[in-house]
C-alpha positions in Angstrom: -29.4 -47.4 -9.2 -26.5 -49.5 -9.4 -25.9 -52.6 -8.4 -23.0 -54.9 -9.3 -23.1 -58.9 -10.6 -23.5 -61.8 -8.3 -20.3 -63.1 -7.7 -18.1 -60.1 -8.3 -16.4 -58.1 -5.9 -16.7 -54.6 -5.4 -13.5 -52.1 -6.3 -12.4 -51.6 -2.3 -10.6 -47.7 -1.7 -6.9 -48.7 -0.8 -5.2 -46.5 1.9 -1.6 -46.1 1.6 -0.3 -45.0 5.5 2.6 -43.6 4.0 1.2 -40.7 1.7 -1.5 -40.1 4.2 1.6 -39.3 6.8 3.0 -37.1 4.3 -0.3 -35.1 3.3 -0.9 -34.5 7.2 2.9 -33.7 7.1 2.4 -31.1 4.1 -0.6 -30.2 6.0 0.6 -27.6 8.2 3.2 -26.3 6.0 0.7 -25.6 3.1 -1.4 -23.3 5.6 1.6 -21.2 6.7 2.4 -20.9 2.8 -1.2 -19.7 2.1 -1.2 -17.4 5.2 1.8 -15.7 4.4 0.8 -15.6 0.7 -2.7 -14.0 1.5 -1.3 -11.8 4.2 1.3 -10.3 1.0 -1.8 -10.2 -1.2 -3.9 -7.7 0.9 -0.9 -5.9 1.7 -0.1 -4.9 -2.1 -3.9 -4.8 -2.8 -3.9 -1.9 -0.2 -0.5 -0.4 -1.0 -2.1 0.0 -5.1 -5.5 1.6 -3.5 -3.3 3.7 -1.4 -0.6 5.4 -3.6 -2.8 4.5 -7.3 0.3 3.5 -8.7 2.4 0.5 -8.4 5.5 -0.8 -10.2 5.8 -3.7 -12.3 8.0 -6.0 -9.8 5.1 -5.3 -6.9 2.0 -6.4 -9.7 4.5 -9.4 -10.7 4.8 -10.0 -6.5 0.8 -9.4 -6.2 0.6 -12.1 -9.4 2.7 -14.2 -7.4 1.3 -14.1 -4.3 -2.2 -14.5 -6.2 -1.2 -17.7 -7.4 0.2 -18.8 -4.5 -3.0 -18.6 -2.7 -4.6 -20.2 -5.3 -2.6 -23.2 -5.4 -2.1 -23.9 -1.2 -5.8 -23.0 -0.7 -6.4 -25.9 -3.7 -4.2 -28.4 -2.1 -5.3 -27.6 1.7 -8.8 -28.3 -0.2 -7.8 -31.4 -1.6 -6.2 -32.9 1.4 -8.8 -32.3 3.5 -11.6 -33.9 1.5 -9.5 -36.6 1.5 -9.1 -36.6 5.6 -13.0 -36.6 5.8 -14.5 -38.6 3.5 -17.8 -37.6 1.8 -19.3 -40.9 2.1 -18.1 -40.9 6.1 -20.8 -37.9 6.8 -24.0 -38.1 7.5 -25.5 -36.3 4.8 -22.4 -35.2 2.8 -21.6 -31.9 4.2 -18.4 -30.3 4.2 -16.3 -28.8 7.0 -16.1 -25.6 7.7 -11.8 -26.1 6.9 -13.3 -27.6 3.4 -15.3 -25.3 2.6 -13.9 -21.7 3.6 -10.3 -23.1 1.7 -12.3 -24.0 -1.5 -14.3 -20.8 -2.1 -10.8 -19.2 -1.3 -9.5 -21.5 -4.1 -12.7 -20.3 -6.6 -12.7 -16.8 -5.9 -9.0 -16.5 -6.2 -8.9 -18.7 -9.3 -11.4 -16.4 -11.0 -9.6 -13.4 -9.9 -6.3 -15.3 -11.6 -7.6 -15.6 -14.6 -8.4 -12.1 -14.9 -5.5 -10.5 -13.6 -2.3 -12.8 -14.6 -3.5 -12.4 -18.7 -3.8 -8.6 -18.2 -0.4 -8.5 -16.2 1.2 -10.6 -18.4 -0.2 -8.4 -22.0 0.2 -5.3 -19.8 3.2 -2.9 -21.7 
């Protein structure tokens, strides 16, 4: 366990009130962004299991979209663990916002680094 030196004091978190405006600013732009992105996602995913084939600007618009969710659910994930922090719970638990947004940021980061590489080799 740690414990610091008599005498010295302790690194204290500073809070800067004007980037926390902006991230609770950003914050409601950044889930319209994912929305829409996810909503354009699952609309090409079904358009390619409907028809089997699909041209090369809709799999560059479903890459797109792709990463797009990938990056707003990240940041929508990173702002809200820094609204609530860990050391502020009880026990350390996430929210539910925290934790549906990051497994949306894992999943579609795997999924990323499958399809962007194949769509990107693809002739």
């Amino acid at each position: 366990m740690y414990r610091p030196k008599q005498g010295t004091e302790q690194e204290q978190n500073v809070v800067y009130p004007e980037r926390q405006r902006y991230l609770v600013a950003a914050l409601p732009v950044l889930t319209v962004v994912f929305w829409a992105a996810a909503v354009v996602f699952v609309v090409l995913m079904a358009y390619y299991a409907f028809t089997g084939s699909v041209g090369t600007a809709l799999s560059w618009a479903t890459g797109v979209s792709l990463s797009i969710v990938t990056l707003t659910s990240g940041a929508i994930t990173w702002i809200e663990l820094r609204n609530n922090p860990l050391d502020d719970t009880e026990r350390g638990e996430w929210t539910t916002r925290m934790l549906f947004y990051g497994l949306v940021c894992v999943i579609s980061f795997i999924v990323a680094v499958l399809y962007l590489p194949a769509l990107y080799f693809a002739p």
